[in-house]
C-alpha positions as CSV (number, residue, x, y, z in Angstrom):
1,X,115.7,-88.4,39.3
2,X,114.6,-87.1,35.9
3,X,112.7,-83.9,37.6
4,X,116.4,-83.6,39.9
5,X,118.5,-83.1,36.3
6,X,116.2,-80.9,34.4
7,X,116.2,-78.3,37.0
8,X,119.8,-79.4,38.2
9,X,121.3,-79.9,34.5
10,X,125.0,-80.0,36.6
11,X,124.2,-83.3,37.7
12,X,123.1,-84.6,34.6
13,X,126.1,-84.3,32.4
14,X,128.3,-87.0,33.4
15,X,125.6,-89.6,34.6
16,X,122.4,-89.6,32.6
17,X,123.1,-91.7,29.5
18,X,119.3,-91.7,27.8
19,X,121.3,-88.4,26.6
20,X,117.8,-87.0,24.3
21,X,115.4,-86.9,26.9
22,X,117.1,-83.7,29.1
23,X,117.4,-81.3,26.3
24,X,113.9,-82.3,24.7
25,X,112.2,-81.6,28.7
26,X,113.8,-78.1,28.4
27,X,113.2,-77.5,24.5
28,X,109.6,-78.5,25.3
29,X,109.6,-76.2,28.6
30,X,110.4,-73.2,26.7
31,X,106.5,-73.3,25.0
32,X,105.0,-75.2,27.6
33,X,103.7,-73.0,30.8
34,X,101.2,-75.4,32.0
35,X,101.0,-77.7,35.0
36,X,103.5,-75.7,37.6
37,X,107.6,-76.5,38.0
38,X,107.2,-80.3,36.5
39,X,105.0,-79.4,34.0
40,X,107.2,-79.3,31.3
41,X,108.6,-83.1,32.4
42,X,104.9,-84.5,32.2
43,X,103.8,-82.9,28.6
44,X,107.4,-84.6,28.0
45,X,105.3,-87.8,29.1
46,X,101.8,-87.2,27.4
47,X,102.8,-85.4,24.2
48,X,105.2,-88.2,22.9
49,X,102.5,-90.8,24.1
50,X,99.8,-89.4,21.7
51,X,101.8,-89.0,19.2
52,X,103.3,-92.3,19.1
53,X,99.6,-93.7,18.7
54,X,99.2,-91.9,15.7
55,X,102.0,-93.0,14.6
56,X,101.6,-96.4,15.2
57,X,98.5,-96.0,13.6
58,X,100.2,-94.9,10.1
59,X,102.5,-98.0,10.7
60,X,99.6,-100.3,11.3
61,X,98.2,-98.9,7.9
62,X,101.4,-100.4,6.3
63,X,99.9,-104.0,7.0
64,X,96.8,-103.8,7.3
65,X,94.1,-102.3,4.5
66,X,91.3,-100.5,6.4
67,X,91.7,-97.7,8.3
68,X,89.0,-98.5,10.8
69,X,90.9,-101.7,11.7
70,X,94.2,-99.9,12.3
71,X,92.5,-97.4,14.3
72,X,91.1,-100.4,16.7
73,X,94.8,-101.3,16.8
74,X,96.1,-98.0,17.9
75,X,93.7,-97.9,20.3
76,X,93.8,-101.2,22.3
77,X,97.6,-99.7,22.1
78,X,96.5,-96.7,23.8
79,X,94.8,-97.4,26.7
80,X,97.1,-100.6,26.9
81,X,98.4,-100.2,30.9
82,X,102.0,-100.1,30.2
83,X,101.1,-96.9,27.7
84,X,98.5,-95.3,29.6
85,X,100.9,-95.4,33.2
86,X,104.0,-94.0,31.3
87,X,102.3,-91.5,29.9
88,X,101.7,-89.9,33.2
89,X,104.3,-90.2,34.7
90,X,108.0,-88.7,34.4
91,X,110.0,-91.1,32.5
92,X,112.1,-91.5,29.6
93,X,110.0,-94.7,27.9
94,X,107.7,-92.5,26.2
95,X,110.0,-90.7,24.3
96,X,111.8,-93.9,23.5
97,X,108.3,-95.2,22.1
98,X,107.8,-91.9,20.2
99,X,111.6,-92.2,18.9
100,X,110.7,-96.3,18.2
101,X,107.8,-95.5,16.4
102,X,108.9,-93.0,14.2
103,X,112.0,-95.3,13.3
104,X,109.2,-97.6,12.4
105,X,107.3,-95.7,10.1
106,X,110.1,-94.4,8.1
107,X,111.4,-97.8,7.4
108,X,108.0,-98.8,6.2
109,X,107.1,-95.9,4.2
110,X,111.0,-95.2,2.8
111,X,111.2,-95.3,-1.2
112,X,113.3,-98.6,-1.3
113,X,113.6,-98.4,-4.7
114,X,116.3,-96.5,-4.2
115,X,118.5,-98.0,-1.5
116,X,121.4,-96.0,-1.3
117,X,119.7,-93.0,0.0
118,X,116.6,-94.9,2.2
119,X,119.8,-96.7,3.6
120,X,121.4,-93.2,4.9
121,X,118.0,-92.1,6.1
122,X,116.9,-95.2,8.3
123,X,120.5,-95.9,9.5
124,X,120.0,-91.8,10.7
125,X,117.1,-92.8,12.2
126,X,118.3,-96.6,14.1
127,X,121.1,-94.2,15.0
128,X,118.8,-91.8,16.5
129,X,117.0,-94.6,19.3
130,X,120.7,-95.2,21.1
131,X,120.1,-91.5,21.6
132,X,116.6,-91.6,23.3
133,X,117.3,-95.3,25.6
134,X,120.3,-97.2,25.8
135,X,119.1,-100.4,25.4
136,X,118.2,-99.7,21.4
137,X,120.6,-102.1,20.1
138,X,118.5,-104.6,21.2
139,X,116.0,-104.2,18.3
140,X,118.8,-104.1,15.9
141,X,117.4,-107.4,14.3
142,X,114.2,-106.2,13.9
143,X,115.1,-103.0,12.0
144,X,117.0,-105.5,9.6
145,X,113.3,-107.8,8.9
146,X,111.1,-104.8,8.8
147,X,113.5,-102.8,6.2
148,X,113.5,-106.3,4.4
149,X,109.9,-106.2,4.2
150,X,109.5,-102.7,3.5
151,X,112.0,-103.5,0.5
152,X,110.0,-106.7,-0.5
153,X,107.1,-104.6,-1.3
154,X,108.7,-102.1,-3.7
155,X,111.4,-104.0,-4.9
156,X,113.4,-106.9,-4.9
157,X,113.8,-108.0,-1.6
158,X,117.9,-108.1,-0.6
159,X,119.7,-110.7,-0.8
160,X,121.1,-112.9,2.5
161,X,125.2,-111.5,1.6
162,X,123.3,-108.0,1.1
163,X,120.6,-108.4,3.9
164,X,124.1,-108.9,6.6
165,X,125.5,-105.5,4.5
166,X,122.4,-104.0,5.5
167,X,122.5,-105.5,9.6
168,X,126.2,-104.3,9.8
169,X,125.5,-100.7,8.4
170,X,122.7,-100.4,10.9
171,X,124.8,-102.0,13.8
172,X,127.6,-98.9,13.6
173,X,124.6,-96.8,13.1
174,X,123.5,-98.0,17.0
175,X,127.3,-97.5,17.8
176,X,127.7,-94.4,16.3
177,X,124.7,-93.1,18.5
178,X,126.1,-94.7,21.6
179,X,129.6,-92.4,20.7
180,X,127.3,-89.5,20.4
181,X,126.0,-90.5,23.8
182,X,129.1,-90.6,25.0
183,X,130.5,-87.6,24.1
184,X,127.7,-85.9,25.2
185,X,128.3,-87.5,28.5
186,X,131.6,-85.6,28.6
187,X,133.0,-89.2,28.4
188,X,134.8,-88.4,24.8
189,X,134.6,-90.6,21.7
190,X,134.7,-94.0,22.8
191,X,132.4,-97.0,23.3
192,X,132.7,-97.4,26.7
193,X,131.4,-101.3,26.4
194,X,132.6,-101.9,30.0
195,X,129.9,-99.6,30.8
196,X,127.2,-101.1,29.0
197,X,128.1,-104.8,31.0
198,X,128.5,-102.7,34.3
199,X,124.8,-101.4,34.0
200,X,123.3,-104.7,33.3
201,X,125.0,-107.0,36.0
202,X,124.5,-104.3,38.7
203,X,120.5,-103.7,37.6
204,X,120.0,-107.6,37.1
205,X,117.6,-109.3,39.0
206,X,116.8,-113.1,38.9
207,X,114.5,-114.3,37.0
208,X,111.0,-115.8,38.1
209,X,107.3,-116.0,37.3
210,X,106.9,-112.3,39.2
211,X,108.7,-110.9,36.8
212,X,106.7,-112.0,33.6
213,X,103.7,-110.6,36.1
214,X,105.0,-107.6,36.5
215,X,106.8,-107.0,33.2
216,X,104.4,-108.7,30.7
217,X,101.2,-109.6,31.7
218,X,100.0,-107.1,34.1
219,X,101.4,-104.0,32.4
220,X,100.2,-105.5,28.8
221,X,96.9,-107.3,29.6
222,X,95.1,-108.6,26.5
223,X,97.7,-107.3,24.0
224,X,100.1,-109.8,25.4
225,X,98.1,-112.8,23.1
226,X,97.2,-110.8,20.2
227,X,100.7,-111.5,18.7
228,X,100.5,-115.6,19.3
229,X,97.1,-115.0,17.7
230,X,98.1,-113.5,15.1
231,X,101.0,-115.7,14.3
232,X,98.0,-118.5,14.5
233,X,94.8,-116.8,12.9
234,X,95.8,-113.9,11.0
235,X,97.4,-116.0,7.8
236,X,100.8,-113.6,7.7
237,X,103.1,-113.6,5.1
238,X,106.8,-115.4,6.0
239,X,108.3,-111.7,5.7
240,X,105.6,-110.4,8.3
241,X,106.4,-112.8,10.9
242,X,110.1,-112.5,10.5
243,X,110.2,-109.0,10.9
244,X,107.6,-109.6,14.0
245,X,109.1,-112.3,15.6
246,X,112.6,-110.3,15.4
247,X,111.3,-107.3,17.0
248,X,110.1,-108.0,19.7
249,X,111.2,-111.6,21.2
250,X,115.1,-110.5,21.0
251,X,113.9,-107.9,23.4
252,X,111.1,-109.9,25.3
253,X,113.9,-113.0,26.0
254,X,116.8,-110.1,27.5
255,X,114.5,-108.0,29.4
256,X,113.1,-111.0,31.4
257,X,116.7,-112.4,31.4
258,X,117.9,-108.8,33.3
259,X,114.1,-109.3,35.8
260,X,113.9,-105.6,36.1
261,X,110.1,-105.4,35.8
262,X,109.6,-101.2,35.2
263,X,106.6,-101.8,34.7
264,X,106.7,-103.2,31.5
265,X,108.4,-99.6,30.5
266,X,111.4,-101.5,28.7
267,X,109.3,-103.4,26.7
268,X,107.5,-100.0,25.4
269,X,109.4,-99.5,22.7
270,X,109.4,-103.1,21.0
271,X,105.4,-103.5,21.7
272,X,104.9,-101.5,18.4
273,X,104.5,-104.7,16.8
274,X,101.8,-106.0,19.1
275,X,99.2,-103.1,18.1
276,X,100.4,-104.0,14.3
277,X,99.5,-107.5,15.0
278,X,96.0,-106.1,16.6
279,X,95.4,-104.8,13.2
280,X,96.2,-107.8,11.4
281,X,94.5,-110.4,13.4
282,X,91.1,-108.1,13.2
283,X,91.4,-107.7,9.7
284,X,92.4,-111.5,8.3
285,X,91.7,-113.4,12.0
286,X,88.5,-112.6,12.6
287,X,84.9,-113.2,10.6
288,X,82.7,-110.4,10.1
289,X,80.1,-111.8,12.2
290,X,82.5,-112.4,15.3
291,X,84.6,-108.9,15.0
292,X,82.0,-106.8,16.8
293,X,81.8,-108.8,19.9
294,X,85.2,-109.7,20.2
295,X,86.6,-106.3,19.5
296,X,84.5,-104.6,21.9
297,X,84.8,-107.2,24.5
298,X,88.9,-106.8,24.3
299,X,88.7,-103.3,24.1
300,X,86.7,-102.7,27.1
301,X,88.7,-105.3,29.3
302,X,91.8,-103.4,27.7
303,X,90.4,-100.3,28.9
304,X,89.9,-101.5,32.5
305,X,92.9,-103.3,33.3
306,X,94.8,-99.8,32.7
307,X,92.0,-97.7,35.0
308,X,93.0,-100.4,37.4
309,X,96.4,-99.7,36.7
310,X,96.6,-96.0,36.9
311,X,94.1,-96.3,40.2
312,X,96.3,-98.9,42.1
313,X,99.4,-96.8,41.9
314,X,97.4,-93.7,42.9
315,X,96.5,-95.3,45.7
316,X,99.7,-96.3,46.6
317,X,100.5,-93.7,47.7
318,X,103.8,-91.2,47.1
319,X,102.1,-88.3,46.2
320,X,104.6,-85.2,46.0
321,X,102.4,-82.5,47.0
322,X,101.7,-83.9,50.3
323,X,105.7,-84.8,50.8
324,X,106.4,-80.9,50.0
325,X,103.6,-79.7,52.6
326,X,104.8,-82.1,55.1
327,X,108.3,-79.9,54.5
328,X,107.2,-76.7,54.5
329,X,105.3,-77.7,57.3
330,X,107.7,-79.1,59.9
331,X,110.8,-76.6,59.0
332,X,108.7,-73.8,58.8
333,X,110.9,-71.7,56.7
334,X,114.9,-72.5,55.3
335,X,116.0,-75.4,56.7
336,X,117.5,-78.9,55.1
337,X,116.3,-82.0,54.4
338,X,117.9,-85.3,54.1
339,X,117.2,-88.1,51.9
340,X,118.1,-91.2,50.0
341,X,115.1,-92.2,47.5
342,X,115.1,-91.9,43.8
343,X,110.9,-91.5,44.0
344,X,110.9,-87.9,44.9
345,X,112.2,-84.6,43.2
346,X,114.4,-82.3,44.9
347,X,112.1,-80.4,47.2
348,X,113.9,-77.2,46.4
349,X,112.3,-77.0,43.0
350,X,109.3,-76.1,45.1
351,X,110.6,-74.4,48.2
352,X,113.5,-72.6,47.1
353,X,114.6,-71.4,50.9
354,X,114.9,-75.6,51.3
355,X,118.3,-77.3,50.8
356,X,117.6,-81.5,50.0
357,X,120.3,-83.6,49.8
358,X,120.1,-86.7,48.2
359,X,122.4,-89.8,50.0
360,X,121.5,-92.1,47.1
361,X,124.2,-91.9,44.9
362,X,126.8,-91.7,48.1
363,X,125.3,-94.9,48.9
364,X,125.2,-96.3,45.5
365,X,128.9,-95.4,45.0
366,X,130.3,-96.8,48.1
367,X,131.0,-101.1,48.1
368,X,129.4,-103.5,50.4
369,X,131.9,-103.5,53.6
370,X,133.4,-99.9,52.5
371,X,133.0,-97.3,56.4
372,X,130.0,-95.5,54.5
373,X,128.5,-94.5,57.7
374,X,132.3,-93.0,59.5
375,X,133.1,-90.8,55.8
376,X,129.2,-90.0,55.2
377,X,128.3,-88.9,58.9
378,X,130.6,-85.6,59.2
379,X,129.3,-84.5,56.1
380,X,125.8,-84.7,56.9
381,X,126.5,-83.4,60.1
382,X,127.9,-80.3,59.0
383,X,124.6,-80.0,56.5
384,X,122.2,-80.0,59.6
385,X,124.0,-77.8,61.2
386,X,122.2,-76.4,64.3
387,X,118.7,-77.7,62.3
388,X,116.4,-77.5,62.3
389,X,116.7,-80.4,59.3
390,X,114.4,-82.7,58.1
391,X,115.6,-86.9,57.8
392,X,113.1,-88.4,54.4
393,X,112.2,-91.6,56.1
394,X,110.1,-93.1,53.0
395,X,113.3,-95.0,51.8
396,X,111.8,-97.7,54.4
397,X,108.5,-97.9,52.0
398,X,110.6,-98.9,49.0
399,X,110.5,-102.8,47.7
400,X,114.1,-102.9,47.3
401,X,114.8,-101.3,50.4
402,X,116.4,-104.1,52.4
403,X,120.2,-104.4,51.6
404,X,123.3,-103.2,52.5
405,X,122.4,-99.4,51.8
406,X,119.1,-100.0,54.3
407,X,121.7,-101.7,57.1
408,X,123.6,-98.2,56.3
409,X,120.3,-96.0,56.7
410,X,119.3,-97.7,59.6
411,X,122.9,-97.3,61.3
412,X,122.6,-93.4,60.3
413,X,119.5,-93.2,62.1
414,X,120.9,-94.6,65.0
415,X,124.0,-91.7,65.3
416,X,121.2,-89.0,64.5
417,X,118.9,-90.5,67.2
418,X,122.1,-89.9,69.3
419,X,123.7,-86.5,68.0
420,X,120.3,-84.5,68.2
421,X,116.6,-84.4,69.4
422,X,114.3,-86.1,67.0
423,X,110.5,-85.9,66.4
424,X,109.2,-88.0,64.5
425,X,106.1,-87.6,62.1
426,X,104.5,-91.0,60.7
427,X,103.2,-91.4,57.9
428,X,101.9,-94.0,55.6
429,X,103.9,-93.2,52.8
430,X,106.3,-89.9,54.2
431,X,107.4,-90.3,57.7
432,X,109.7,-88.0,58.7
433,X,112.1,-87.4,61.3
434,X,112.6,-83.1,62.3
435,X,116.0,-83.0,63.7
436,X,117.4,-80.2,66.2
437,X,120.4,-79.1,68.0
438,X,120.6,-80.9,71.9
């Protein structure tokens, strides 16, 4: 989807709302030659990544005293299996993270002493994360704890009538960046709420214990109990664990609420605070005598629950050179293909004499019980053509493929099967059907 709207900016303007992620991929491809057509889309993946370790690392250095224990922080963090996977693959979370992070720091480090001005820059700045994921707004409370924090230990810390001044300048900073999002959505100055409640009831998912697998646990391994540990053994300060605590459970208790696992990628951003626990609970939880072993035991497990991680979903499959040879393959020169999966880039960014058409957002836009199949079928009739044409079967390898779209698919195959003569390819993860004129 991402790699479709960098190289198909068109279709980007009116639907992709994580509005900063586009225009960085093509700032970043103007220096960055490496790694073929979607190159610039995964540096857009690893560069933000490794920088938000080292940033993290500088945050963890706000808490914590010794460098050598921060470090050990930001580097459970980085080979975490949430971080590792999104930072090689094309997504938005990393930047989000990188966006997060730097957020972060500038709170911390700000000169509060002088709150006027730190307030215009952080506000700037919380403004700035509506910009790189739409679902900022939910650390809003925890930007309020850490700047109180940050403010305790140069100053004064606010009071409660001016701590809520501070919440509601930060909250229409996040809804100033949503109006910026909007506007450059072509959607004009306005808040567009109905849009924010129409995104989270047709996403959500309900909630069980597979989801806390699949969004907590498994993409977070061990760092998932270093923040209860922490909160137990480390001895922190009643600001520390406010600002902690506010972070990240406002997000932990929505995102399982919504049970859209992403592989943890949601939770990216607001995990900041785990690798600044890390820190913390190595350098007040821990005796000297114990650190060694336990650090390098946790690191190590750390380190092999995200190989596991990044090998499992190699394994699984989907890998896009062999879809585009399969192509190129079986059309032999122009030709079109037809599709309706959101796990593949447009296979004209590689073969430019290939025309793919994505049914996915057809499908997505038409209602249960709507004709989809009687207005859909001319169309995609008049796109084959003669053929020869190509019919993306891998939709049928997808976990949320059964539904009313897949009763749609499977009704489309059916009139295909009877409009023109099919061959059909199998394959474990890109089966194919080649479609020519009777």
């Amino acid at each position: 989807m991402l790699a479709d709207w960098f190289f198909m900016p068109e279709s980007a303007v009116t639907v992709y709302h994580n509005v900063l992620y586009i225009p960085a991929a093509h700032a970043l491809a103007l220096v960055w030659p490496f790694g073929g057509p979607l190159g610039p889309l995964y540096a857009l993946s690893v560069l933000p990544t490794a920088s938000a370790v080292g940033v993290i690392y500088l945050c963890a250095r706000s808490f914590a005293r010794r460098r050598d224990h921060c470090a050990l922080a930001a580097l459970m963090f980085a080979v975490t299996p949430a971080v590792w996977f999104f930072a090689t693959v094309i997504e938005v979370h990393s930047l989000h993270l990188l966006v997060v992070s730097v957020c972060a720091l500038v709170i911390l480090e700000a000169p509060w002493h002088r709150p006027a001005l730190v307030i215009a820059l952080t506000a700037s700045m919380v403004s700035l994360t509506s910009l790189s994921h739409l679902t900022a707004p939910i650390l809003g409370p925890g930007w309020v704890m850490l700047a109180q924090l940050a403010r305790s230990r140069r100053a004064p810390p606010f009071s409660l009538p001016a701590l809520a001044g501070l919440g509601c300048i930060y909250l229409g900073a996040l809804i100033v960046g949503l109006l910026i999002t909007n506007v450059l959505r072509d959607k004009g100055m306005v808040f567009d709420a109905a849009f924010l409640a129409y995104s989270v009831n047709l996403w959500r998912k309900a909630f069980g214990l597979g989801v806390v697998w699949k969004m907590l646990i498994s993409p977070y391994a061990f760092l998932v109990v270093v923040v209860p540990l922490a909160f137990w053994h480390a001895r922190l300060a009643r600001l520390e664990t406010l600002a902690i605590a506010s972070f990240l459970l406002p997000a932990l208790a929505f995102f399982l609420w919504w049970g859209v696992p992403e592989r943890g990628g949601y939770l990216l951003g607001p995990s900041i605070v785990a690798a600044i626990s890390a820190a913390l609970l190595v350098e007040r939880g821990l005796t000297l005598r114990s650190r060694r072993f336990w650090i390098g035991l946790v690191l190590a497990l750390q380190f092999a629950a995200g190989a596991v991680t990044l090998r499992s979903f190699d394994a699984g499959g989907f890998q896009l050179d062999e879809r585009i040879e399969r192509i190129e393959r079986f059309l032999g020169g122009p030709g079109v293909v037809i599709s309706a999966n959101n796990n593949a880039p447009n296979a004209a960014i590689w073969l430019p004499e290939v025309r793919e058409y994505n049914l996915r957002w057809s499908l997505a836009s038409t209602k249960p019980g709507k004709p989809w199949l009687d207005m859909a079928l001319p169309v995609i009739e008049s796109l084959i053509g003669a053929g020869p044409a190509i019919l993306d079967t891998s939709y049928r390898r997808r976990e949320d493929a059964q539904g009313p779209n897949f009763e749609r698919l499977k009704a489309l195959e059916k009139k295909l099967e009877q409009n023109y003569r099919v061959t059909r390819f199998g394959h474990e993860y890109w089966p194919m059907w080649l479609l020519r004129a009777k």
